[in-house]
ZABANU-801138 format. One line per field, with one value per residue (C-alpha): residue number from 1; x, y, z. Coordinates in steps of 0.2 Angstrom, whole numbers. Example, Ala and Ser with C-alpha at 12.3 -4.5 7.8 and 13.67 -1.06 7.14 Angstrom:
REM residues 2
num: [1 / 2]
xx: [62 / 68]
yy: [-22 / -5]
zz: [39 / 36]
//
This chain:
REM residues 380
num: [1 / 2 / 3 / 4 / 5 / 6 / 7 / 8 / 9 / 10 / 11 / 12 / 13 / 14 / 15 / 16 / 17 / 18 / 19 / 20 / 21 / 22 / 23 / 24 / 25 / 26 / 27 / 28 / 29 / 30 / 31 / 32 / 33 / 34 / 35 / 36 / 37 / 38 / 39 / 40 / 41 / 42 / 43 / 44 / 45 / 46 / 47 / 48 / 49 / 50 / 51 / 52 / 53 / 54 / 55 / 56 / 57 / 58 / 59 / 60 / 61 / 62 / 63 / 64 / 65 / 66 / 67 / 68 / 69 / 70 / 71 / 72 / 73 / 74 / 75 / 76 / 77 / 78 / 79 / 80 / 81 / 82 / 83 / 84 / 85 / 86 / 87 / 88 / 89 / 90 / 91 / 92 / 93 / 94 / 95 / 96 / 97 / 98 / 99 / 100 / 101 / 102 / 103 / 104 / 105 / 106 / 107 / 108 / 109 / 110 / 111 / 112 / 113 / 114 / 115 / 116 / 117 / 118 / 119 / 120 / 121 / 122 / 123 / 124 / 125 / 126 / 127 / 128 / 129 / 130 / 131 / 132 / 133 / 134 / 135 / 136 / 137 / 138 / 139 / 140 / 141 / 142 / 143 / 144 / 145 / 146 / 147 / 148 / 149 / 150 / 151 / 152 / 153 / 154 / 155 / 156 / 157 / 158 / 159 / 160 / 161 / 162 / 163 / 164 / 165 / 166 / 167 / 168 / 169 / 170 / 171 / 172 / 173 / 174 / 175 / 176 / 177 / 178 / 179 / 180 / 181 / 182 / 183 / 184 / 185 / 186 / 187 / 188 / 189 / 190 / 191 / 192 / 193 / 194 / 195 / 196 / 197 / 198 / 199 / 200 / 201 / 202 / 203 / 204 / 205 / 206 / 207 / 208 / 209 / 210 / 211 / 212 / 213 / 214 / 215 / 216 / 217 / 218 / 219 / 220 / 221 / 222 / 223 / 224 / 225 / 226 / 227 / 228 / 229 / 230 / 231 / 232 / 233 / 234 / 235 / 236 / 237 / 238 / 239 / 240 / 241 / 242 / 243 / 244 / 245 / 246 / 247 / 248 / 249 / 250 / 251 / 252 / 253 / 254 / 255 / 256 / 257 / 258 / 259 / 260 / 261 / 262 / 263 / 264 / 265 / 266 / 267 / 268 / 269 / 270 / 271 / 272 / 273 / 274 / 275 / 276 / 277 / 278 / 279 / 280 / 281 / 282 / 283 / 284 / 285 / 286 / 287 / 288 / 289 / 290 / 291 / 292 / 293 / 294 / 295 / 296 / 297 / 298 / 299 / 300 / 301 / 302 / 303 / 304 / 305 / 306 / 307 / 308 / 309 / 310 / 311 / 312 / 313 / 314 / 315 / 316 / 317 / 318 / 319 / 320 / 321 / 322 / 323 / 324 / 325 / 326 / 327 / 328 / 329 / 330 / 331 / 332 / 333 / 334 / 335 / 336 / 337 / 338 / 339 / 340 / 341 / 342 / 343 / 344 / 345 / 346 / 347 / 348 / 349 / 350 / 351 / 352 / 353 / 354 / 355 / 356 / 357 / 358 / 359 / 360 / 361 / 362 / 363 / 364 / 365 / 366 / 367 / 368 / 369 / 370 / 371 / 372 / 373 / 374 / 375 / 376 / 377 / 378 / 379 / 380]
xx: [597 / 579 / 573 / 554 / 555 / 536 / 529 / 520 / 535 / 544 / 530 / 534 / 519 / 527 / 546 / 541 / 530 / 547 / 556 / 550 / 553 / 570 / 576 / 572 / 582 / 569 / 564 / 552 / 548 / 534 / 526 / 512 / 501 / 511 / 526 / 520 / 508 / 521 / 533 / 520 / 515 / 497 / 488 / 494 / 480 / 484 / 501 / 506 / 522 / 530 / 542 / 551 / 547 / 532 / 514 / 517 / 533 / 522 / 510 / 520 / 532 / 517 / 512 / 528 / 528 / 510 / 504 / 487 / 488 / 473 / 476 / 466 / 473 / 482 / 482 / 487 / 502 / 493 / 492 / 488 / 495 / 489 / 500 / 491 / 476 / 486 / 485 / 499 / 494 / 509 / 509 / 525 / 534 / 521 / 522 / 509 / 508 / 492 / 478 / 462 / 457 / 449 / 461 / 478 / 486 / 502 / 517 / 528 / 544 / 562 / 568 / 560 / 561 / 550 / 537 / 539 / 536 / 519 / 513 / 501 / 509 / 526 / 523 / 515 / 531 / 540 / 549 / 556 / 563 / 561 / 574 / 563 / 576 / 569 / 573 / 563 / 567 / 554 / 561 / 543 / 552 / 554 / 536 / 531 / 540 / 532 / 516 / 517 / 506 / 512 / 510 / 526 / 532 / 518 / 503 / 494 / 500 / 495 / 478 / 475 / 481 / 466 / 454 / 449 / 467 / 459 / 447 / 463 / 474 / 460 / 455 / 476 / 477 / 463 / 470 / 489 / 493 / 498 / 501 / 495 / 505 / 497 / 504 / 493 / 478 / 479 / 479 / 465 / 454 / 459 / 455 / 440 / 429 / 437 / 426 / 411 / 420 / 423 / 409 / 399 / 406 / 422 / 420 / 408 / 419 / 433 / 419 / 416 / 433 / 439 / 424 / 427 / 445 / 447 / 444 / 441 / 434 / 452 / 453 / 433 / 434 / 449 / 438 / 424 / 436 / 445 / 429 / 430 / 417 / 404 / 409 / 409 / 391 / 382 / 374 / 385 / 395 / 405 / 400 / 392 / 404 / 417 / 405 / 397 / 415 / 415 / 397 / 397 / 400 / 400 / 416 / 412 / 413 / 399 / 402 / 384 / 381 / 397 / 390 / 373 / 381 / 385 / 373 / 356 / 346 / 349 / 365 / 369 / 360 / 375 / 384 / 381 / 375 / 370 / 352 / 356 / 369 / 353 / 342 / 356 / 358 / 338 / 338 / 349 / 344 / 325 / 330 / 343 / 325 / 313 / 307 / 309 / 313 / 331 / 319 / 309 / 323 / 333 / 317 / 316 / 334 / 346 / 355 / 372 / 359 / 351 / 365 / 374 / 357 / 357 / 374 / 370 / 353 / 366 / 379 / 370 / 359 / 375 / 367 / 377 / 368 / 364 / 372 / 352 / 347 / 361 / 354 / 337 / 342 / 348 / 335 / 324 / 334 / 331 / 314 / 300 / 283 / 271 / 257 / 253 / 238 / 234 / 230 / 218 / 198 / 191 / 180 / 195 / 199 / 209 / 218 / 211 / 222 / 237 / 230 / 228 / 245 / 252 / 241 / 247 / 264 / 265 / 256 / 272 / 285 / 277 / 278 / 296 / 291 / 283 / 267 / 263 / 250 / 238 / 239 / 240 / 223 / 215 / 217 / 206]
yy: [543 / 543 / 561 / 567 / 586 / 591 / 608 / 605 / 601 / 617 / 628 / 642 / 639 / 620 / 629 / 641 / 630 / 617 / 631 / 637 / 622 / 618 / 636 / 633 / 618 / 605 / 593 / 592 / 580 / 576 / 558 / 548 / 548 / 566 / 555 / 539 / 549 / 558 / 542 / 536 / 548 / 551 / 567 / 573 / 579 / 582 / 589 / 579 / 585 / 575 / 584 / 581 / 598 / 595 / 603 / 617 / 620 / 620 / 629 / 644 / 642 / 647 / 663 / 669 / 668 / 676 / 658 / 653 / 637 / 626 / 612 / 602 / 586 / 592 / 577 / 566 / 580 / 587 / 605 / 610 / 627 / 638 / 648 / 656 / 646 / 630 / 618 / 608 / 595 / 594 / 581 / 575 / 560 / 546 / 529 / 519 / 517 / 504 / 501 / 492 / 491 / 506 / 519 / 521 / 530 / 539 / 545 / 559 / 551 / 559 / 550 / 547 / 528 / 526 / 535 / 524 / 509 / 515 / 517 / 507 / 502 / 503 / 513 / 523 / 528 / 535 / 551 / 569 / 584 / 600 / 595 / 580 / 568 / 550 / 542 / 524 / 518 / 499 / 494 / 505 / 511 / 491 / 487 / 504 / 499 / 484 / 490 / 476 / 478 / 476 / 480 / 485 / 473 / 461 / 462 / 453 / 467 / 480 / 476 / 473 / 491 / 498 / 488 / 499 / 494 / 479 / 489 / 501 / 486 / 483 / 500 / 505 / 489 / 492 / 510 / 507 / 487 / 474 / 459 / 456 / 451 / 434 / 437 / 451 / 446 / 429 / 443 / 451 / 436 / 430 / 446 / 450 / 452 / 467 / 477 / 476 / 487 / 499 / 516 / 514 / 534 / 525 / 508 / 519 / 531 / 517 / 506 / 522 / 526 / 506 / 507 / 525 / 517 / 516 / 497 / 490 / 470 / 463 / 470 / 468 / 450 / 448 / 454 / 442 / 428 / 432 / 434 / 451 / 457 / 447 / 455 / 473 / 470 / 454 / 448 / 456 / 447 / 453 / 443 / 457 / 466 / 466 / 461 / 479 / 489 / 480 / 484 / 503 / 516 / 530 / 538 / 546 / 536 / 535 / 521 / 520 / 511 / 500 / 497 / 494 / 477 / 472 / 476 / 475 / 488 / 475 / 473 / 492 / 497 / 495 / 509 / 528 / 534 / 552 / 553 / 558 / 541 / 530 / 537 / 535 / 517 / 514 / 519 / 508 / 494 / 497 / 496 / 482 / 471 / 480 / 480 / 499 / 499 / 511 / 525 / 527 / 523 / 541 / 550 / 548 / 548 / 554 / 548 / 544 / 536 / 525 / 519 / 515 / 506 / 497 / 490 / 484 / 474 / 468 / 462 / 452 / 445 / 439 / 447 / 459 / 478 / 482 / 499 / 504 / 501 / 515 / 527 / 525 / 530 / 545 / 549 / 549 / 558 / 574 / 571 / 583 / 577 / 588 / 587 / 598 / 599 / 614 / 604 / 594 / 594 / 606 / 593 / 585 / 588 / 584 / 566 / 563 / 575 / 566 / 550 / 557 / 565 / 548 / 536 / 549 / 549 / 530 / 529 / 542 / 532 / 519 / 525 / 529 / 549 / 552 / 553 / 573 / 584 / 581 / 563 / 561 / 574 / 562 / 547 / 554]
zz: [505 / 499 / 498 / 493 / 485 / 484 / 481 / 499 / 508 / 498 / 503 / 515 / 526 / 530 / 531 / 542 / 554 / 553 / 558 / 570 / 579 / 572 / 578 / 595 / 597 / 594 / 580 / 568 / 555 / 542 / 545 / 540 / 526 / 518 / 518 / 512 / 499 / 492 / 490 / 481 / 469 / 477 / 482 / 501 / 511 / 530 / 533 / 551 / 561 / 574 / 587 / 603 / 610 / 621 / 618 / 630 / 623 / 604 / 609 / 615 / 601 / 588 / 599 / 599 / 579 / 578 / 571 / 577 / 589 / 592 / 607 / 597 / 606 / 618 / 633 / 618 / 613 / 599 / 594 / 578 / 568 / 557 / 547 / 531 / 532 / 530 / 546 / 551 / 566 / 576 / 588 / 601 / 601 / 611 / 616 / 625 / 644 / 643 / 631 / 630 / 612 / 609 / 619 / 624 / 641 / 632 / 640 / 629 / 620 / 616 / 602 / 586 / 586 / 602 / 591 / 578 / 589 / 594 / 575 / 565 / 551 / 542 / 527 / 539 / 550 / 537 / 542 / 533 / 538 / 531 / 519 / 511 / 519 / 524 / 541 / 538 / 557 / 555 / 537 / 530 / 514 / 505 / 511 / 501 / 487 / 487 / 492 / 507 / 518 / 535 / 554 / 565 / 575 / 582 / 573 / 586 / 598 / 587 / 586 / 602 / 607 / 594 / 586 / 573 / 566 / 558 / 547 / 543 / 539 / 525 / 520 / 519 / 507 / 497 / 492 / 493 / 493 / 481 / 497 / 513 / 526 / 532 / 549 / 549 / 541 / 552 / 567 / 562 / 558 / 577 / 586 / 574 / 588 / 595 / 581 / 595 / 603 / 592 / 591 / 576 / 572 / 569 / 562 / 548 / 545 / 540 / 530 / 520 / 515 / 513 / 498 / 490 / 487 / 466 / 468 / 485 / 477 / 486 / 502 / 502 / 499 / 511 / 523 / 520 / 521 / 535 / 545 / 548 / 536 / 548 / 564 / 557 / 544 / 548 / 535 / 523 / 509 / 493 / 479 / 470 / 473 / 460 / 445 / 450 / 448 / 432 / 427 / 432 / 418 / 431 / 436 / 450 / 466 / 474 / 493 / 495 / 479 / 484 / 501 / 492 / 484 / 498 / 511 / 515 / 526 / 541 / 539 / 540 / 555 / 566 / 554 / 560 / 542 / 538 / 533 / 516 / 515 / 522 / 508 / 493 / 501 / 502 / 484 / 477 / 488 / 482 / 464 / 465 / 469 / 460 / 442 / 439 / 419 / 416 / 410 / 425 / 436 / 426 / 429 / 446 / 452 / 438 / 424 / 437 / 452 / 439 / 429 / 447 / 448 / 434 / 437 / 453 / 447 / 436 / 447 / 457 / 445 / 437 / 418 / 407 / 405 / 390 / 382 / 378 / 397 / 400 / 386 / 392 / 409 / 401 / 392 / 407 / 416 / 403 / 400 / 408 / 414 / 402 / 411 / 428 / 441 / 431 / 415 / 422 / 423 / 432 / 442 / 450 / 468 / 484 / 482 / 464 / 457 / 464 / 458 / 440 / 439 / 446 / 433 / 417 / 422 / 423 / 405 / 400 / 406 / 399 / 382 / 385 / 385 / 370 / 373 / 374 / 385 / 372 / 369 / 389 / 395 / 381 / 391 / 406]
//
């Protein structure tokens, strides 16, 4: 039997919250992406709980224990504990009464295989109890192993209860896939316009974590070809794409640059972007086109901004960047303006101030920073 033994799943926080369930009669088991991670070898981020005990039944549990229970779902059967600062989202087994795409009417299950049925994908309906022992009721554990990426039981049916399915079926791949299942990238191609119905909240919060993915060029390209990169970004395309992963030296991730090769400010305005994402975007975008030399690109938007920059310009110009072009970046990014309004003549005033600091530091960048205060004031 395939067992996972993580320091998570040995905590007492996850024993106790397990166990408090598992006392009382009921079941509880660990599923979704803790399992799947953790079979994996990958960081485990949300700790998900799946129980016959209903919500209620949850909820009074917890009190009883001195635990902190949220309903944070509760009309979909989930509550969430907290037991020492750790939350644990425990949610009773569903299965779905009628859905339209975007929603789904659920109805509480008792067995865990009716639970299963109702999940996305697979590897994403891998079970374990407190013990770390695996119950794989849709086959998920060979599709993990081979990092196949596959829907349970009709794509096509799967889909159609949630649209935003299709935008996870290529964000999953792009972070844990080798394959895809043409049955259900065939699926998703067909029913490609169920993305319009999807809140932009949604579809844009997908979009982001499909690009901050280590290397999102396949699944981005899978989506191009299947016709659902159009329907989610029109005017979108992925060419630039994987030439810019090549071309960029920073290590950090950074999905608005990604998104920046490719996507125009057009394209993106069915995306709800925080105002600080539409600047980063706006940046790259403005340099990608412009003429801005690596310097003066550091100086204004930092050594990491710039060189993400530079890649880009690179990328879809289809030209190598130079090791210099990233050194200058660099060097522009340390360098300090020497010149202040203080420094200036006495007789300058109101907007001509502005214009002279502007026409000095133009002249500086131009002279790749070297020229000092003295050599600057001269040029008035």
């Amino acid at each position: 039997m395939t067992t996972i033994t993580e320091p998570w799943l040995k905590d007492p926080a996850a024993q106790a919250v397990c166990g408090l369930l598992e006392n009382a009669g009921h079941q509880a088991w660990f599923v979704g992406g803790c399992v799947r991670n953790a079979l994996l070898g990958e960081p485990v981020r949300d700790l998900d709980i799946s129980t016959n005990a209903r919500p209620e039944t949850v909820l009074k549990l917890a009190q009883a224990a001195g635990l902190r229970a949220v309903p944070t779902g509760i009309e979909h059967g989930t509550v969430t504990v907290i037991h020492t600062g750790t939350p644990f989202e425990i949610t009773t087994f569903r299965r779905d009464v009628e859905t339209d795409g975007r929603r789904a009417v659920v109805a509480f299950a008792d067995t865990l295989e009716e639970d299963a049925q109702r999940r996305d994908f697979t590897m994403n309906a891998l079970y374990a109890d407190a013990r770390g022992q695996i119950v794989d009721p849709v086959h998920g554990l060979d599709d993990l192993a081979a990092r196949h990426f596959r829907f349970i039981g009709s794509a096509r049916d799967r889909i159609a209860e949630d649209y935003l399915r299709i935008l996870r079926y290529f964000r999953f791949f792009a972070w844990y896939g080798d394959e895809l299942d043409p049955d259900g990238l065939a699926a998703c191609a067909e029913l490609s316009k169920g993305i319009s119905q999807l809140s932009a909240e949604r579809v844009t919060s997908e979009l982001i974590k499909l690009l901050s993915a280590p290397d999102p060029a396949r699944a981005a390209a899978a989506m191009e070809q299947s016709g659902v990169l159009a329907q989610t970004l029109t005017g979108a395309g992925t060419r630039a794409l994987g030439p810019y992963l090549h071309l960029d030296p920073v290590s950090q991730v950074d999905p608005m640059a990604r998104l920046a090769a490719i996507a125009d400010e057009d394209a993106i305005a069915r995306l709800r972007l925080s105002k600080s994402d539409q600047r980063q975007h706006s940046v790259y975008r403005a340099a990608l086109a412009g003429t801005q030399s690596a310097g003066a690109l550091g100086h204004a938007h930092g050594a990491d901004v710039a060189k993400r920059a530079l890649a880009l310009r690179g990328a879809v110009m289809e030209q190598p960047v130079l090791p210099q072009e990233f050194a200058d970046a660099d060097t522009g990014a340390a360098a300090v303006f020497p010149v202040c309004a203080a420094d200036l003549p006495n007789d300058l005033k109101g907007p001509a101030i502005g214009a002279a600091l502007s026409q000095l530091k133009s002249k500086w960048i131009c002279s790749r920073f070297q020229l000092s205060k003295d050599a600057l004031l001269a040029l008035l």
